[in-house]
C-alpha angles and dihedrals in degrees: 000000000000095000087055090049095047085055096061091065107096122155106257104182079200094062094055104124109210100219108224125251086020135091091228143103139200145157099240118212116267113280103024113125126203112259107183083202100069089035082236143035149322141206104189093191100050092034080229119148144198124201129188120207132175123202105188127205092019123098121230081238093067099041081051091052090055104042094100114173088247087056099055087044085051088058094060092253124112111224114229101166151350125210129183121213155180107238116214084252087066094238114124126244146172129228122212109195109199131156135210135171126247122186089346090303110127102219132179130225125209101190120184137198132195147137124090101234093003114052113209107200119190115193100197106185123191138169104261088227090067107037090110087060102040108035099084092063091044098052086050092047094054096046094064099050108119135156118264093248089058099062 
């Protein structure tokens, strides 16, 4: 089932959602709908989130520097890896994975970085139980994401 479902995502340029109030662009997973509270999107049935977030004025480069493995602990969040990657878009872009528990929910978080003078940043959280299920959409998610600018 998840390798039939891998297959179906394929980049569409025409399905890039400008989310409003950024300067940043993704194909979002089936099923996720656009909630302006969160600055991203949600997948009720799977309690799985995407939120966009714009640093301007810092290079991916800095915000990975900084991204110890104490400072993520600091943050509450335990790290589990760090990949680094080539988005759709050809820039280039890093992915921290970390987890943390809510509600005693154990949940993981893909969280990307990219953008030279303008970092985008992309906090994909999803429950840990269902990552085999999930991450394909997420990893494809992830890859299109582009700055407006871009498309």
């Amino acid at each position: 089932f998840v390798e039939q479902q891998q297959e179906k995502l394929t980049y569409e340029e025409e399905k890039l959602f400008n989310v409003p109030g950024t300067n940043v662009a993704l194909i979002p997973p089936p099923h996720f709908e656009y909630e302006a509270q969160i600055n991203g999107f949600v997948h009720l049935g799977s309690a799985s989130t995407i939120q966009i977030i714009e640093v301007n004025g810092v290079s991916y480069k800095t915000i990975d520097n900084s991204m110890t493995i104490e400072h993520i602990s600091s943050q509450g969040f335990e790290y589990i890896d760090r990949k680094e990657t080539q988005l759709i878009s050809g820039d280039q872009a890093v992915i921290y994975f970390v987890s943390f528990d809510a509600d005693g929910v154990e949940f993981e978080r893909a969280m990307l970085f990219t953008g030279d003078k303008h970092t985008i940043w992309v906090n994909f959280n999803y429950p840990l139980n269902m990552k085999k299920l999930l991450y394909p959409a997420v990893e494809a998610a992830l890859l299109s994401v582009q700055p407006i600018s871009k498309k």
